[in-house]
One Martini backbone bead per residue (centre of mass of N, CA, C, O) as a GRO file, in nm:
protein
   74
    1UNK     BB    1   7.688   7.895   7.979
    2UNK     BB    2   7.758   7.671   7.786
    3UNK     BB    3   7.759   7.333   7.755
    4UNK     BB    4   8.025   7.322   7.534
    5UNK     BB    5   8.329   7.323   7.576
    6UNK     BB    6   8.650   7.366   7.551
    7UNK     BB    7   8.923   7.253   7.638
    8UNK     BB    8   9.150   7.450   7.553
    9UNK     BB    9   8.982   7.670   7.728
   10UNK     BB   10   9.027   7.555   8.031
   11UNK     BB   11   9.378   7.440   8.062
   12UNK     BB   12   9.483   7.721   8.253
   13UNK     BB   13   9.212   7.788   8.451
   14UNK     BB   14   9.094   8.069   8.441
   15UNK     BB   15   8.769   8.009   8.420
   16UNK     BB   16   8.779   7.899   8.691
   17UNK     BB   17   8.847   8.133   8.848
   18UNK     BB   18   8.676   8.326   8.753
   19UNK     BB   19   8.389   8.168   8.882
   20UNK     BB   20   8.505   8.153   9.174
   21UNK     BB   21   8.496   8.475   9.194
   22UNK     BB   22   8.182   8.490   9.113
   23UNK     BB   23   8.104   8.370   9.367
   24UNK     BB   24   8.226   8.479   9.603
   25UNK     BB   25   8.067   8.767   9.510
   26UNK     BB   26   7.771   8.584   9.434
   27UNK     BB   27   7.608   8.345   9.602
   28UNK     BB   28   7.431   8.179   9.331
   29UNK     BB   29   7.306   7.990   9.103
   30UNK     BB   30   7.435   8.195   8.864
   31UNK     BB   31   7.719   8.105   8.970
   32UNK     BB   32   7.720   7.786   9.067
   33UNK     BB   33   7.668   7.629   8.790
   34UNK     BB   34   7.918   7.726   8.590
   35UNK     BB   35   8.124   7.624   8.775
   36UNK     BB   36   8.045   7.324   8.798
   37UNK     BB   37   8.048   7.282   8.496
   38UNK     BB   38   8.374   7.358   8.479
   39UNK     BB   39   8.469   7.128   8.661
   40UNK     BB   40   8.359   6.873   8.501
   41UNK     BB   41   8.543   6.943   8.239
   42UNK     BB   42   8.795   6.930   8.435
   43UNK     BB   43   9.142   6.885   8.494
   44UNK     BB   44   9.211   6.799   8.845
   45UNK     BB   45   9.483   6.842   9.051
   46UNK     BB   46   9.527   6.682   9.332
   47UNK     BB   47   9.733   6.653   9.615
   48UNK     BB   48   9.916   6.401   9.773
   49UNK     BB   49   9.960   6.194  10.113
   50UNK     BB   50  10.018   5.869  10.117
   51UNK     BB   51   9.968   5.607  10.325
   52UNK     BB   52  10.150   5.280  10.344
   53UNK     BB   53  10.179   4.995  10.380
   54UNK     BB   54  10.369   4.729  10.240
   55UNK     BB   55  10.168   4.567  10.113
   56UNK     BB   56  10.038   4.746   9.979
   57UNK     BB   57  10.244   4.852   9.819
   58UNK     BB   58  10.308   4.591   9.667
   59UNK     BB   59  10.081   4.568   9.549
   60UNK     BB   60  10.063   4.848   9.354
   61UNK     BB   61  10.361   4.811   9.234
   62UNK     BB   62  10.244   4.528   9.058
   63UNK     BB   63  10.057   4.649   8.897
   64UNK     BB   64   9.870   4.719   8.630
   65UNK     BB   65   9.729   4.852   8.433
   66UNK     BB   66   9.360   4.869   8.518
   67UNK     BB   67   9.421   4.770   8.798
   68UNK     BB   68   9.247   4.696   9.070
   69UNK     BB   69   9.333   4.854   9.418
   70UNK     BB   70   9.295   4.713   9.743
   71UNK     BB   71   9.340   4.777  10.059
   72UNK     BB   72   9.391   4.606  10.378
   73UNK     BB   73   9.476   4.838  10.524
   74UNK     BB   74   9.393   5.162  10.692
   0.00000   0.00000   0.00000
C-alpha cells in the first residue's frame, strides 16, 4: 500500500474493510502493517454511552471550543 492515501478514496470505508478482511484471513505483518496504516489515515467513529455526574456534566456543556474539560467524579 503506498504511503499516502487519498482521504476520498478512504471516506466510504471500503479500503478498511478490504484490509481488515485480508488480515483475519492471512494474519501476518504484510497484511497487518496496511491495515494499520489504513486505520491512521481514517476517520473512525466510534460510538458511546458516557454517564456523568451532574457536576462534570454542567462542566462540560459550558465549555467552548476547544476547551479542555475534565471530569472529577469517577
Amino acid at each position: 500500500m503506498k504511503k499516502d492515501i487519498d482521504k476520498k478514496t478512504l471516506e466510504s470505508g471500503r479500503v478498511l474493510l478490504y484490509l481488515k478482511h485480508e488480515f483475519l484471513s492471512n494474519r501476518s505483518k504484510e497484511t497487518l502493517f496496511p491495515l494499520l496504516s489504513c486505520l491512521r489515515d481514517s476517520n473512525v467513529i466510534v460510538p458511546v454511552n458516557v454517564t456523568m455526574s451532574d457536576f462534570d456534566k454542567e462542566k462540560f456543556l459550558n465549555s467552548k471550543q476547544g476547551d479542555v474539560v475534565t471530569t472529577s467524579d469517577e
